[in-house]
N, C-alpha and C positions, 0 to 999 in steps of 0.2 A: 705787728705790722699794722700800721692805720691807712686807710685808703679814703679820700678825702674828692669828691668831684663836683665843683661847682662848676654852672654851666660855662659855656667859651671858654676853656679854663685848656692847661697844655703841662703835662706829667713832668712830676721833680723827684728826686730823691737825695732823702738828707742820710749821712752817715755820720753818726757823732763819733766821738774819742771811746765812748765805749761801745763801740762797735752798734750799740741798737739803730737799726733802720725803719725810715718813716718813706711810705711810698704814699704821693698824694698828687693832687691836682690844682693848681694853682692859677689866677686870671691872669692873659697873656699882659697885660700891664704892669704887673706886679714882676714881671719876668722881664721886663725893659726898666728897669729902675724902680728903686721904693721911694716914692717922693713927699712921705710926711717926716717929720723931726725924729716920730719915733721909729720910724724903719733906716733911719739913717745911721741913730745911736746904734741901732741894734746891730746893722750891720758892720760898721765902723768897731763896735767891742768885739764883734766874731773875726774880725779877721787879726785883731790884734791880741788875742788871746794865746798865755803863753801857758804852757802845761802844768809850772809852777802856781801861776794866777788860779788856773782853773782847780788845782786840788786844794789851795786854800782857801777860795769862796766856795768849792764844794762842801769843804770843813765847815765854814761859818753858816752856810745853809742847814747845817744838819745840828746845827747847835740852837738853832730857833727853836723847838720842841723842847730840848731840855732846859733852857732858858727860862722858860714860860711857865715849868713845872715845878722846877727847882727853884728859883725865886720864891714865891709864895710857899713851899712846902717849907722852907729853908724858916721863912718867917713865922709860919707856924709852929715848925718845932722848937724855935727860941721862945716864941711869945709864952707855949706850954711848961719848957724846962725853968723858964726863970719867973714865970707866973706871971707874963706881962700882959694886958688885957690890950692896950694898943696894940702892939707888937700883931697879935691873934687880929686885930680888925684890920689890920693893912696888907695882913697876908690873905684874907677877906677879899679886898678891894683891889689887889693887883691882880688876885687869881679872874675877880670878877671883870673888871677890864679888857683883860683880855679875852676871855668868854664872848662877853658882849661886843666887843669887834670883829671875832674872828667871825661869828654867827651873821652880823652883820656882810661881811664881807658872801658868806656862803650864798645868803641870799641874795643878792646884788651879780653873783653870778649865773644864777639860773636864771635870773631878768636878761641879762645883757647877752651873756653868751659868746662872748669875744674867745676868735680863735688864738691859741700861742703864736706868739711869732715863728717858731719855726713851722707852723702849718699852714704863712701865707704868706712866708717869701722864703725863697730855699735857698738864698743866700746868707739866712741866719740858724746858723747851724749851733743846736746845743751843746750842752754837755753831757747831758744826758735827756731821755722822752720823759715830760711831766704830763700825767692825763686832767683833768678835770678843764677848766675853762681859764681866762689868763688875765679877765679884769672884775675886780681890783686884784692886788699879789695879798696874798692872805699872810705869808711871810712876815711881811713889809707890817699886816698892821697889825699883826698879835705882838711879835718885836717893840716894834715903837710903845704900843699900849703900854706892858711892861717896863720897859725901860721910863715911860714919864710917870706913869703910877710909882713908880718906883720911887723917882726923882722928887714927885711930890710931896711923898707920904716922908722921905727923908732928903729935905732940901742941902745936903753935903755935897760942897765940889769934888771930894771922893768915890762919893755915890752918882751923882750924877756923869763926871766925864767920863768912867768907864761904863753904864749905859747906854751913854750916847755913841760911843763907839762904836760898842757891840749892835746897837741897832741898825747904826748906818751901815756897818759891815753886813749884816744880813738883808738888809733891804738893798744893797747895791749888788749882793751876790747873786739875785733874781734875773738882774739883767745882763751881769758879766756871765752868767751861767746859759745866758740865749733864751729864759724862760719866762721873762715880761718883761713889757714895753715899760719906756723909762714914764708914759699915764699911770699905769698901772701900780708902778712902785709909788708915785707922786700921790695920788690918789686913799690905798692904805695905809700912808704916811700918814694923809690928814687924817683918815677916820679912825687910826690906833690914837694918833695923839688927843682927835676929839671926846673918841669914847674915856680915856683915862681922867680928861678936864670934867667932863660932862661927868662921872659918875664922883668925881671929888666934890665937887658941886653939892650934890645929894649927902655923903660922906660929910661932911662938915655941917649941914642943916641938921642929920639927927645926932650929932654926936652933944 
């Protein structure tokens, strides 16, 4: 249970589909309408969420971790078995990519500190309570990173469109999931994609 009280503020509670409860305190404006883009998305995806929707972005959400591990491990054990020394440097540079975004991302949260949307409008109801802070989506940019390291290091329309797939799917699963703002996903978007250009960049200088 999180209890949440900024001042002038007038008690909500959210009950998501798996039953976890958030009691908290929310500002009486935020309680007459959400009037930015991004509380409207938000709101607007929570109430059209269908039970089917929400277990297959719960799926794609939970695939961002082994995405991120599996890629690069994948590439390393080919580069080893078939003795390919590229192979081994791109499983290098995708692993490090996303390293170097997610890290990014980590610290950008402890600066900003942005509440989740379900803990400042209680008409954005999750799927389930995510804890830490909710800008940038850290999802959103270890995903992408991946997917365009990916993409780069093997420029194939085979390789690339199922990527890109699979990133937008977990980057959009952030927000249909009630757990970041459509800034939030917008935002790790750019800095997975940056970090993966930015570290090719370097990757091609010493190669």
């Amino acid at each position: 249970m999180l209890l949440l009280q900024p001042a002038q503020a007038q008690p909500g509670v959210v009950v998501t589909p798996n039953n976890d409860t958030v009691t908290y305190r929310v500002p009486i404006s935020t309680l007459i309408a959400g009037t930015t883009i991004d509380d409207r998305i938000m709101v607007s995806l929570a109430r059209n969420r269908t039970p089917a929707g929400s277990d297959f972005y719960y799926f794609m959400s939970k695939t961002n971790i082994y995405g991120n591990a599996l890629v690069p491990a994948g590439l390393l054990v080919g580069g080893v078995l078939n003795h390919d020394k590229e192979m081994r440097q791109n499983a290098l540079y995708v692993a490090s990519s996303s390293v170097f975004s997610y890290a990014a991302v980590l610290l950008i949260k402890r600066l900003v500190k942005r509440p989740r949307p379900f803990r400042g409008n209680f008409r954005i109801i999750p799927v389930y309570i995510a804890g830490d802070y909710s800008f940038p989506s850290g999802h959103s940019s270890s995903s992408v990173s991946t997917a365009t390291s990916l993409s780069l290091a093997y420029p194939k329309w085979y390789v690339i469109a199922p990527s890109v797939i699979w990133a937008s799917s977990v980057a959009y699963s952030r927000m249909y999931l009630g757990l970041h703002y459509p800034s939030d996903v917008a935002t790790g978007t750019l800095m997975g994609a940056g970090s993966a250009i930015y570290l090719n960049t370097i990757r091609k200088r010493v190669q």
